[in-house]
N, C-alpha and C positions, 0 to 999 in steps of 0.2 A: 497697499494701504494708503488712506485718503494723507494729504498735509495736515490733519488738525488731527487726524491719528497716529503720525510720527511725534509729531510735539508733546502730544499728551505723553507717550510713550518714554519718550526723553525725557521728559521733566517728572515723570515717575522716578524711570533708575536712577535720573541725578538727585531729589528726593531720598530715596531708598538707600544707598548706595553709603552714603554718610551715617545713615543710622543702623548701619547694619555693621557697618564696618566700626562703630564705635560701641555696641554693641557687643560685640566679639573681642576688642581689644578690652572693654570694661570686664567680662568675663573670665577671661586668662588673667587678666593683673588681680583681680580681687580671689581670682583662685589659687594664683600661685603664693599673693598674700597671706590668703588663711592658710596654705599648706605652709608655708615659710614659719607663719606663728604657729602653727601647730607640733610642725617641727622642734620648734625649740621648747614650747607646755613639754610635749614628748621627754624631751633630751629632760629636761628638769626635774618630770615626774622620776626618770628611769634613776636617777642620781639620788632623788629624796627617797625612793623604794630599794636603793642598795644599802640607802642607810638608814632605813628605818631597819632593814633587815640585821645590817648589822650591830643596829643599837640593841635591836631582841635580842642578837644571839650573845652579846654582853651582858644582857641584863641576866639571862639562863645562868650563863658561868658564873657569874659573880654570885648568884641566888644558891647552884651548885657548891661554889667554894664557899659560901656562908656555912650551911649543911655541915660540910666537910669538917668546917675550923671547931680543931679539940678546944678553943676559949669559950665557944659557945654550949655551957654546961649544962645546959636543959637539953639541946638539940644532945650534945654527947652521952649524957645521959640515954637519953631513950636510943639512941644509934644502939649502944652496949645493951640496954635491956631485950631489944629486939633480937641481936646476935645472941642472944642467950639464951631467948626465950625464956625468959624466967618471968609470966605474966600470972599473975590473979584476974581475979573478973574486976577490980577496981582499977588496975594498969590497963586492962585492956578497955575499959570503958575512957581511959584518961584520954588512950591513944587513938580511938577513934572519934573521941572530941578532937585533939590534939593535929591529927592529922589535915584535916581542911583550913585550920587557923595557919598550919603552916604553909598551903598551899598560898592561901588568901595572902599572908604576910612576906613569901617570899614573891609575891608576882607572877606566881606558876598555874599552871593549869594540866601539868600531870609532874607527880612523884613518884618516883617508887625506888624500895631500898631492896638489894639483891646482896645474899653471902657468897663467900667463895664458891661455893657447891650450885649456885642458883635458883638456888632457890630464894622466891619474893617475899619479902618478910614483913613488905606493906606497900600498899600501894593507895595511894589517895585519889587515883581519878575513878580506877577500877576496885574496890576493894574489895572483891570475887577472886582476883588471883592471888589473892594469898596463899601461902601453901603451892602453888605451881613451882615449876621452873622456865628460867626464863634463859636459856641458852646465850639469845642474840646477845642477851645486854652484855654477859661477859666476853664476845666476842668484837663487838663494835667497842668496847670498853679497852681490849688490849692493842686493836689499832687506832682508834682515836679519842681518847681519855684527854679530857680538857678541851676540844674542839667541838666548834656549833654543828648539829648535824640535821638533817629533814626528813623524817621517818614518819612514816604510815603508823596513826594509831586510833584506839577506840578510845571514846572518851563517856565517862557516863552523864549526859545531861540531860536532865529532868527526868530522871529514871530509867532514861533507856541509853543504851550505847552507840552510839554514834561514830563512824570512820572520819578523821580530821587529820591534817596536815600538822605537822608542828615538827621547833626548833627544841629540840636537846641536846643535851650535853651527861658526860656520863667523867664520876669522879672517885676515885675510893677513898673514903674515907677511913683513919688509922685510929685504930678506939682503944686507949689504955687498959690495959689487964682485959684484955675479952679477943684474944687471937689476933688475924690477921687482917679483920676489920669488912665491914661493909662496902658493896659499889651504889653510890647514889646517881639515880637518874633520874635528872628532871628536867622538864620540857614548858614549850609554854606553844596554843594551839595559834595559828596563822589562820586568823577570821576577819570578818568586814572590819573588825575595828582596824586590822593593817593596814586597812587599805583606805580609810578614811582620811588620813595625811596626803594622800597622790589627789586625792579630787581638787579642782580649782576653777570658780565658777559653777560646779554643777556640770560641765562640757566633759569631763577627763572619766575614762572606767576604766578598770583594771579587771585579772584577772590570775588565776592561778594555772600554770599548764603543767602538766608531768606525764611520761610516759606513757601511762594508763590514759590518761584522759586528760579532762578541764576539771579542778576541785574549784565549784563556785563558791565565790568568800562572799560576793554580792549580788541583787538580783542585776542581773544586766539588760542593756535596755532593747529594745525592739530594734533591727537593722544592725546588729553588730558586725554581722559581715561585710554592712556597707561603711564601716570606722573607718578611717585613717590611723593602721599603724605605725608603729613610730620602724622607720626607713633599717636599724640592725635588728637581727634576729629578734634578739628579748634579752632580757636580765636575768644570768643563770645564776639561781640563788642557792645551788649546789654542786659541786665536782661530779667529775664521771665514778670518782671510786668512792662517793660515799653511797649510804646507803638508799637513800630516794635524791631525784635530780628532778630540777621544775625550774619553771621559767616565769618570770611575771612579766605579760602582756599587758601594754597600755596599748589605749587609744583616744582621739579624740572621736565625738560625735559633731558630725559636720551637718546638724539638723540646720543649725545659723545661716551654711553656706547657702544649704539649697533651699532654705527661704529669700536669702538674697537674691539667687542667679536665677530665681523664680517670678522675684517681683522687677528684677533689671529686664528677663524675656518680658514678662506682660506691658512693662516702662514701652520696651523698645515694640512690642505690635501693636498699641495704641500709637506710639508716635508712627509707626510706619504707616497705620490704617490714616491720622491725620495728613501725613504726609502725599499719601495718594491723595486720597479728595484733595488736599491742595492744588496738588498736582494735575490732575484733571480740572478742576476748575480753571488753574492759571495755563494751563496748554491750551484749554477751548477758549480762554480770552483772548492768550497772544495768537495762537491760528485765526481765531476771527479776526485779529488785527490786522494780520498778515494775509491770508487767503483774500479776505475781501476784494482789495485794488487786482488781486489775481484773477479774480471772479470776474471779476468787470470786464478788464483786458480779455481773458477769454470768451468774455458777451460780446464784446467790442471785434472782435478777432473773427466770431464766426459772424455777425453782421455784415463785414466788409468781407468776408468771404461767398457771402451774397448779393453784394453788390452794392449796399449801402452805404456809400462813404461819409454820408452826413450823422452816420451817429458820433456822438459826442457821451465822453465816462463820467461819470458824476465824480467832481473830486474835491478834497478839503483840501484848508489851506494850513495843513503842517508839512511839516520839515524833514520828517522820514522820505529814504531813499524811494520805498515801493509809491507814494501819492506823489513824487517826483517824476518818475516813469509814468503812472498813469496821466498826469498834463502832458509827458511828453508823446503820450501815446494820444491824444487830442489833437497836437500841435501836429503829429505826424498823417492822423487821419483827414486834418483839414488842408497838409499842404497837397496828398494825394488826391483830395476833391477838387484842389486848383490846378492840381496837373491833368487830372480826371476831365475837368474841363476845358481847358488848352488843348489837350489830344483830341479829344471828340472835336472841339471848331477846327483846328489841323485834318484831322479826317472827313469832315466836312467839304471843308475846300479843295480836298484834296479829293473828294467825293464828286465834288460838281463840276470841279475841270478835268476828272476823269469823264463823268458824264458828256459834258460838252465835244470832249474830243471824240467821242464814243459819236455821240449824235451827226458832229459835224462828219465823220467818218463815213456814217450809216446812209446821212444825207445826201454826199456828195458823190457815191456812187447812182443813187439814182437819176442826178441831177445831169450826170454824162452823157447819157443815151436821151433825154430830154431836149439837151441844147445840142447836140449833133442832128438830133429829128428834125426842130424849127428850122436850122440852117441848112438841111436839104433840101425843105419846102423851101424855102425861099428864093435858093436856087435853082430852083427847077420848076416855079409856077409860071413859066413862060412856053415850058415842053408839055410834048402831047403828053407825056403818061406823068403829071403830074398829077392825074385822080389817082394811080394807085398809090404815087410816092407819099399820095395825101394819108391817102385811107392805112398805108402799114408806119409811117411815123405816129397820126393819132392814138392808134392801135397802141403802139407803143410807147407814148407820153402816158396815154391812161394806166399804161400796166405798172408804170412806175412810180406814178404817181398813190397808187394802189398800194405800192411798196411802202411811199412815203407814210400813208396813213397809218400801214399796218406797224411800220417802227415807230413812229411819234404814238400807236395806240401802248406799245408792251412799256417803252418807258413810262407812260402816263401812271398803267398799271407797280410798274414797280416803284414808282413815286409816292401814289395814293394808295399803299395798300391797307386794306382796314382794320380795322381792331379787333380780334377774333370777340365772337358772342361765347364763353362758355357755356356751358351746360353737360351734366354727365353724358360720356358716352362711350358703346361698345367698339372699341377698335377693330377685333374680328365682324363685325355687323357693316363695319363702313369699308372694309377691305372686300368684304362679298360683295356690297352694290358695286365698287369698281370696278371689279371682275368679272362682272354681266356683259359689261362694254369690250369685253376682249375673249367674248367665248365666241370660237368657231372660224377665228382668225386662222392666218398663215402660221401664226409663232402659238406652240402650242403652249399657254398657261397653267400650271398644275396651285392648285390650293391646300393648303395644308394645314387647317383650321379646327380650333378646336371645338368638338359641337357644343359645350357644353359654354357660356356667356362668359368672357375673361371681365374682371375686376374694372368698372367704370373709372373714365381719364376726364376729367373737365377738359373740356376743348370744342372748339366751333368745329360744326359738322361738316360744311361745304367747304371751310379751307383746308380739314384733314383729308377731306377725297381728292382736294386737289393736288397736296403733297403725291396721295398716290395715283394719282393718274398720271401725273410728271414724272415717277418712278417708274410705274409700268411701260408711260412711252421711253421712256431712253432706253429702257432694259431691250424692248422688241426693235428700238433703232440698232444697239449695240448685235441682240440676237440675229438683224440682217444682214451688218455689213458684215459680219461672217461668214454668213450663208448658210448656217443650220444652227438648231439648239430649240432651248427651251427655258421658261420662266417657274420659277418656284414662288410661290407667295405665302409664308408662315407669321402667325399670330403665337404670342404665348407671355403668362406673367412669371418674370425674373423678381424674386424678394418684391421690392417696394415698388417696382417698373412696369409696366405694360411695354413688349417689345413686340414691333412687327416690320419681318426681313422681307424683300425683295430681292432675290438671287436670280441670277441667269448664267449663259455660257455662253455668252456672246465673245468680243473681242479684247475683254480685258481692261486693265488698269495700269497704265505703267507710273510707277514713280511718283517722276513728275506731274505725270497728270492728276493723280490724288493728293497731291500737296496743294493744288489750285483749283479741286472741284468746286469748291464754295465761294471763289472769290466772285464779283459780278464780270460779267460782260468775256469772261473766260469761255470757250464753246472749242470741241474739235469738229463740232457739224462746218460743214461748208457754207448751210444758210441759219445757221444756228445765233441767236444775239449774246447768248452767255448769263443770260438774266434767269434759264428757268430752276437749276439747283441753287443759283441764291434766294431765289424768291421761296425755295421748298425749305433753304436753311435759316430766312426768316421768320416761318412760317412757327416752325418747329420750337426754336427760342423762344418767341413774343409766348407758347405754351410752356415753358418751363422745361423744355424737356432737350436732346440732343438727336442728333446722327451720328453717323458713323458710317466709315466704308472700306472695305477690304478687298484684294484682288490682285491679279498676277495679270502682267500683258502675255495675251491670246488665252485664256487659259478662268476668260470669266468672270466676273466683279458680283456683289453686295452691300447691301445699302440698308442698315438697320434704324430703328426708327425709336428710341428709348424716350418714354413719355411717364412719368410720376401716378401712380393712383390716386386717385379723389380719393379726400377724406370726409367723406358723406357725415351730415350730423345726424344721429337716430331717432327717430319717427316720435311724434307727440303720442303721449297715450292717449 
């Protein structure tokens, strides 16, 4: 990954990272918030629903022991006319008036009067069971007579009978002159009205639970399985030994919450989506700010890795560390162009008093056998065979002088050499002409070329043949002082390179002697000047390109020739 895509990168998460994480803590506190408040709505409804329940089941007894009390002389009355049955059709039209006024007036929503025998001798919710018996009531009557109780009953509303939940109580009443008296049971039915005291806000529902099932007092609302109930079992609104046992379940509806923690997620992916585009925008400003002077430096870096030492970075004049470095990568390119220059006049001089000593060297051998020659002629132009002493000193003045020329000609040559002309060319195509010059020789030449045209090198044609005819001759000098062998000549293109080897099996390479093949005036010929593998390693650089050489003493040397492919521009249409 690039630098301006680490940054961007990091200034996302660092971005992100804050809004996520607050995000997450605003969600657990506002949730554990609402459960904490809900908790306690809960605890409050569960407390106002035990005692609303127990206010019913007070209000039943009391309604009950109204009934009961012998001072209430209309109720005692008709108590005793029912035990008696002593009814006309006017009594009995009275009591069937009579009977709903007493429902309506005590608060009740079922009556009914039962004799010893059990038989019902009215009932105001049901008025069909008259005449039954009614077994239970006197048996819930002799274990819990005066106590609220929760029984299963039908009730008739609006003409049909209907199963309802309801708080009775059961009591006997004791009726003057009329035997042992009636058991009064009246109840009162547990419907939405019970439950309308527990709502708060509209958030709170209830519900009725009992063995059998759920008896709905209200309609409840959509998700109630997704409620928060309240943390104990429920509110049991009846013992295990009465006759029905039920539980009122609250809950809260946490529609509130998950609007909240709805619109805090979509709060927090807007901010996150704003937060990236920031994020990205200010990564790709500070990387440009930052990569830029890095960019440079690494323009600057591979320049002078080309040899360029006079480029110079374009830099501002601020105060940040990186446009620091880049001046001092200026200051350091310019002082390596003034050392650059000091070492090449040092190599220089150091170039031309090599030279000198090389020449005076070269010179003064010839110069021996010269001035020994004159000073024999001169001593001896008085004797008779001073014609021959004549004729084999001239002889040899000339031969030496011959010498002189021919060294004052190859320094001249490696003095003035010229500018190569490029122009595209095939390197297998100039390795063949050379190879013409050495067929049928002593030193057998083998070529090894590929027939098919390798990839054009810009380079002048007569200096590249000349690289290799100065390869081919050392290869066939090395091949002799051996005294057997043979030359291999191979072309081929490496990736970006045009390469072309000259191997043999001549006498080898020792060491040392490949650590100084290139130097000038270096030679292990005996009449050798040392100048022809510098002049071919000249030759080779002013093209852009290298050598190279590998080999073992006695055992054969190679001499590879790595030259860059033209990058030709494509033909007009």
């Amino acid at each position: 990954m690039k630098l301006r895509g680490k940054f961007t990168a990091v200034f996302g998460v660092a971005a992100l990272t804050p809004i996520l994480g607050a995000t997450l803590v605003l969600r657990v506190t506002i949730r554990r918030t609402y459960e904490d408040a809900a908790a306690r709505v809960l605890a409050n409804a569960r407390r106002v629903g035990e005692a609303q329940f127990h206010a019913l089941a007070r209000t039943v007894q009391d309604a009950a022991g109204a009934l009961a009390d012998p001072h209430d002389r209309d109720t005692h009355d008709l108590l005793v006319d029912l035990q008696r049955g002593t009814f006309d059709e006017d009594r009995q039209r009275e009591l069937a008036h009579r009977a709903p006024e007493l429902l309506r007036e005590r608060g009740l929503d079922l009556l009914e009067i039962v004799d010893r025998s059990g038989r019902v001798l009215a009932c105001g919710h049901v008025p069909a069971r008259v005449g039954d018996t009614d077994p239970e009531a006197l048996a819930r009557a002799a274990r819990f007579e005066g106590q609220p109780l929760l029984v299963d009953e039908h009730v008739l509303t609006g003409g049909r009978l209907e199963p309802a939940l309801a708080v009775e109580t059961l009591r006997w009443a004791r009726l003057e002159g009329a035997g042992a008296g009636v058991l009064i049971v009246a109840g009162r039915k547990l419907d939405a009205q019970f439950l309308e005291g527990l709502h708060q806000h509209g958030r709170l529902e209830a519900r009725l639970v009992t063995p059998g099932g759920v008896a709905e007092l209200a309609a409840l609302p959509e998700g109630w399985d997704t409620l928060h109930r309240h943390p104990s079992e429920a509110l049991q609104l009846a013992g295990a030994d009465h006759v029905v046992r039920a539980w009122l379940e609250l809950a809260v509806i946490d529609t509130d919450l998950r609007s909240v923690l709805e619109g805090i997620t979509q709060g927090a992916t807007l901010a996150a989506a704003g937060a990236l585009l920031l994020a990205l925008v200010l990564g790709m400003f500070v990387a440009h700010r930052i990569t830029q002077p890095v960019r440079e430096m690494a323009r600057g870096a591979e320049a002078i890795a080309r040899g360029r030492l006079d480029v110079r970075l374009e830099s501002r004049p601020r105060s940040d560390e990186l446009w620091d470095l880049l001046r001092a990568f200026n200051a350091m390119t310019e002082e390596l162009a003034r050392s650059k220059e000091q070492l090449v006049q040092a190599e220089r001089v150091a170039a031309w008093r090599e030279i000198a000593r090389r020449i005076a060297h070269e010179i003064k051998n010839p110069l021996t056998p010269i001035q020994m020659s004159i000073e024999t002629m001169r001593k001896t132009q008085d004797r008779a065979e001073f014609g021959e002493i004549f004729d084999e000193g001239t002889r040899t003045i000339l031969d030496e002088v011959a010498r002189l020329k021919r060294i004052v000609q190859e320094f001249s040559d490696f003095a003035r050499m010229p500018k190569p002309e490029l122009s595209p060319c095939d390197l297998g195509e100039i390795a063949r002409g050379a190879l013409t010059l050495y067929q049928g020789g002593a030193t057998p030449v083998r070529a090894e070329l590929p027939p098919a045209a390798l990839p054009a090198v810009m380079a002048d044609k007569q200096q590249l043949q000349q690289v290799i005819l100065n390869l081919l001759e050392n290869a066939r000098d090395a091949v002799q002082r051996k005294g057997s062998g043979e030359i291999v000549v191979r072309a081929r293109k490496n990736g970006a390179a045009v390469e072309l080897e000259v191997e043999d099996t001549g006498i080898g390479l020792s060491d040392s002697v490949r650590e100084r093949l290139f130097t000038p005036y270096f030679t292990t010929k005996e009449s050798g000047t040392g100048l022809g593998l510098a002049i071919v390693h000249r030759i080779v650089t002013d093209h852009g390109g290298r050598i190279s050489a590998r080999g073992a003493e006695g055992k054969g040397a190679s001499f590879t020739l790595h030259l860059p492919v033209a990058e030709l521009a494509a033909p007009e249409p």
